[in-house]
Structure formats: C-alpha cells, structure tokens
C-alpha positions in Angstrom: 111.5 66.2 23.7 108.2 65.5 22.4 107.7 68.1 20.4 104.1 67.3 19.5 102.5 66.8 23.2 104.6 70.6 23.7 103.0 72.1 20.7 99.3 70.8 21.7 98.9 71.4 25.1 100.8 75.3 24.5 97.7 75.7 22.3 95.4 75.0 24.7 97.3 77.9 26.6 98.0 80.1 24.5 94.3 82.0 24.4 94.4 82.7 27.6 98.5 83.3 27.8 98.4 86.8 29.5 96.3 85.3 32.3 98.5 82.2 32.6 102.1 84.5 32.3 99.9 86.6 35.5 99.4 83.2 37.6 102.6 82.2 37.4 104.9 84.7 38.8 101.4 85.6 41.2 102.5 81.3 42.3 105.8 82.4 42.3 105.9 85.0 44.8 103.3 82.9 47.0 105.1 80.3 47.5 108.7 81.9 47.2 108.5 85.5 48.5 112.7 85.2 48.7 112.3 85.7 44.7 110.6 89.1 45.4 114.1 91.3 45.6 114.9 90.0 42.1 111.8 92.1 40.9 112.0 95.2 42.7 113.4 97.1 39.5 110.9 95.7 37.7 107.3 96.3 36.3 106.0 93.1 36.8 103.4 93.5 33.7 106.0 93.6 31.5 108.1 91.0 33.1 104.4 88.7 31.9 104.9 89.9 28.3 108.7 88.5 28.4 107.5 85.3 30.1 104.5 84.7 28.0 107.0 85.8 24.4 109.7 83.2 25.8 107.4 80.7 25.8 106.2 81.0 22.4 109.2 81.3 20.7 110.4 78.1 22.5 107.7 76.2 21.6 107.4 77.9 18.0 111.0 76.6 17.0 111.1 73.6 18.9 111.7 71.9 15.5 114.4 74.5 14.8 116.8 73.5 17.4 119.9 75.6 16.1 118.1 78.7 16.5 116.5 77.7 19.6 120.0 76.5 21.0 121.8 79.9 20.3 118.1 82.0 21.7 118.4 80.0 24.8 122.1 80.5 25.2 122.0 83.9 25.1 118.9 84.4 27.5 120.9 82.3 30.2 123.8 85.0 29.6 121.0 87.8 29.6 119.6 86.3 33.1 122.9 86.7 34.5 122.0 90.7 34.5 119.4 90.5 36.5 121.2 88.3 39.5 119.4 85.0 38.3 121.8 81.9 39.0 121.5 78.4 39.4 119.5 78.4 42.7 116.8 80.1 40.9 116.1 77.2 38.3 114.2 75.1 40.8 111.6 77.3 41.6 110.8 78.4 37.9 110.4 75.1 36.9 108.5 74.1 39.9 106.0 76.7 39.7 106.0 76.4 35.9 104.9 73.1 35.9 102.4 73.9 38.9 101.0 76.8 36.7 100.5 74.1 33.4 98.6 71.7 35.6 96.5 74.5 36.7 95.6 75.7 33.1 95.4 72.3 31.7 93.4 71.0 34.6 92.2 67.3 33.3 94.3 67.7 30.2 97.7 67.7 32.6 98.4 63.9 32.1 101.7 62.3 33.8 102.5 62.3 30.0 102.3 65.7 29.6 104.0 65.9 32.9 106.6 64.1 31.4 107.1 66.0 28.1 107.3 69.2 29.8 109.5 68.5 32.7 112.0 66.9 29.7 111.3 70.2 27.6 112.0 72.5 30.7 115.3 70.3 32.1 116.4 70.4 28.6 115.7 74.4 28.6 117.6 74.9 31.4 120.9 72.8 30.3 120.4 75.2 27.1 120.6 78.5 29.6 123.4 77.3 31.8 125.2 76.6 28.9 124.7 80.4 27.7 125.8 81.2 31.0 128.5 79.3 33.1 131.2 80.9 31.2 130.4 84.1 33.2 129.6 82.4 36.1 131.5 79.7 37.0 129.3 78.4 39.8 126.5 77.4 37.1 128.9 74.8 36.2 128.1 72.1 39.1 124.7 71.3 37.2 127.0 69.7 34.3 128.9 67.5 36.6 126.9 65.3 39.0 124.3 62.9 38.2 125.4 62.2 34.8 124.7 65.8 33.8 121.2 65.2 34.6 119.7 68.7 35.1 116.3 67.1 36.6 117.4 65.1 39.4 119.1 68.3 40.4 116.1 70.4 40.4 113.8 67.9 42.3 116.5 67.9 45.0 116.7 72.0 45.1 113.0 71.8 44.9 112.4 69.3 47.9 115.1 70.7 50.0 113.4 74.3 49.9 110.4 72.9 50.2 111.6 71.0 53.8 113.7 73.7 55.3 110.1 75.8 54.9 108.7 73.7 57.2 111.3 73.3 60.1 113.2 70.2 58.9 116.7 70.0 59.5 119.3 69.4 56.4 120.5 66.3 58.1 116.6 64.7 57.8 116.2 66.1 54.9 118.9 64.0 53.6 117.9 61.2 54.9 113.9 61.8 54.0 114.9 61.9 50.0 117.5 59.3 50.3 113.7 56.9 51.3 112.3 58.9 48.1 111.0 56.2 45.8 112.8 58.6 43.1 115.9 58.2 44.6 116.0 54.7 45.4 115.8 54.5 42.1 119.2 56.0 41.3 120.7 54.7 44.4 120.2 51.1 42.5 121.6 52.2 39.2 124.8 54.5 40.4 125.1 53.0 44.0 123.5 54.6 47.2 127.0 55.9 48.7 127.5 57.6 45.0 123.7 59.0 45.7 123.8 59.9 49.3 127.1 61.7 48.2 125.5 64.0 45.9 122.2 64.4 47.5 124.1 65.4 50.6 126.3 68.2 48.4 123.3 69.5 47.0 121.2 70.0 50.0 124.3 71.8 52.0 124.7 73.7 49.3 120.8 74.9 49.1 120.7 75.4 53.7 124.0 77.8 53.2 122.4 79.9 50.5 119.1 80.2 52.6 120.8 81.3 55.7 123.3 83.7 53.7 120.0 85.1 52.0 119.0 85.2 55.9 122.2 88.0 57.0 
C-alpha cells in the first residue's frame, strides 16, 4: 500500500469526515436500496460515527500492520452479526471510492485511485480473513484469480451494475469478457481460465439477486 498517498489525501478528508461518513451511506442507499434491510435496526447517525472511526484507525496504524491485521480481522468476524457477507464487499468499496473522488474532487488522481483501491482490496482480504472461518462461503474470494480480491470486486460491481439495467447474465459475460481489464488477464492466465471464472462469478451474483427477489 502506499501508505503516504493514504495518509495525505485522509487529511484532506478528515475536516469534513462527518459530512463525508453522511455522503456515503446517503450514495449507498441511492444507488443500492437492496442494502437498506441491513440498516433497519439501525440509527444510521451512529452507523457514520463507526464508519468515519474505522477509517481513522485504518489509516492511523497503517504503519502498524500487526495491530491493524488483528483490528481488521476481528471487524470481518463482527460484520458477520449484522448479515454482512461477501456479496456486500462490492458495493462498499464501489461507493467508497465514488464518495473519495467526490470529496477529493481534482485531488482524486488515477494514483490516488490506485492507492486506495490497493488499500481497500487489501482491507477486505484482512476482513474475510477474520471471517471465513464462520462463514465458509467467504472463502471463494481466496481461491480464484490468484487470490486477487479486486478483480473479484470489479466483476460483482459490473455485474450488479448490468442486471440494473436489463442485461442478461449471458451478455453480461460476454460484455466483460471485451473489457479492456479483462483482456488483460485473459492474456496472462488464458481466456478459457478467465471466461471460467468470470462466468462463476456473475451466476453466482444473478442467483443472489433473484433469491433477494422471493
């Protein structure tokens, strides 16, 4: 991770962090309103306080990764409580990022991009970690494309994003197997390999939209 991109550009946030912590889950629900049920215990001003204090403890002992690795660990377990599994990974991450570019504005390089898409994939590893033991499921994110938690989430996110608008898993497929991103990886682990795994993921994302559906 680059730690020193992290810790800048969280200072830029971090004065107007109750605002930001505000946006996002307002993002959240705007775009995903299937979150909402998740929330429904909740008082969503508090639930700002936890987001906004998670962020600056990660990015507070980013150089202490021991204590950062067991913190993480046992949030993933925590989340588990609260009926968060892997599906919901995507769209934190997703809006997260959205939410960043929004406060950063001009400051939002694609190297700051970078730095916190690599900070949030490796969050997320951290969590699963914390987590899979419980729930067993969580486990699929350690086994298919090289453990690579981001390729993962830009497939979740892309799926959900095309079954919104009307597309049917079998283009979708076929729509990120053109992806430039993917292409990419097709080259590097083969394109059967990728089509394999892209195809996996994206069943697996349409069944748990249309079980969420009954």
């Amino acid at each position: 991770m680059n730690v020193e991109i992290l810790e800048d550009t969280f200072e830029l946030i971090r004065p107007n962090g109750e605002q930001f912590a505000k946006s996002f889950y307002k993002n959240l629900f705007r775009k995903y309103p299937e979150v909402k049920p998740l929330f429904s215990d909740i008082v969503i001003e508090e639930q700002e306080k936890k987001l906004l204090l998670s962020l600056v403890l990660v990015v507070e002992n980013l150089r202490n990764i021991n204590y950062l690795k067991v913190m993480l660990e046992s949030l993933g377990e925590r989340h588990l409580k609260y009926n968060v599994v892997s599906e919901h990974y995507p769209f934190v991450g997703e809006i997260l990022l959205e939410t960043f570019a929004q406060y950063l504005n001009k400051k939002w390089t694609e190297e700051v991009k970078q730095a916190w898409t690599e900070a949030y994939a490796a969050i997320v590893d951290i969590m699963l970690n914390g987590a899979k033991q419980k729930y067993r499921p969580l486990s699929f994110y350690h086994t298919e494309l090289n453990s690579n938690v981001m390729e993962r989430l830009r497939i979740e996110a892309l799926t959900r994003k095309y079954i919104r608008n009307g597309i049917h898993k079998e283009i979708i497929v076929q729509k990120l197997m053109q992806d430039s991103y993917f292409r990419e990886i097709g080259q590097k682990v083969g394109n059967e390999t990728t089509f394999k795994i892209i195809s996996n993921v994206v069943n697996k994302v349409s069944n748990s939209i249309e079980r969420s559906k009954d």
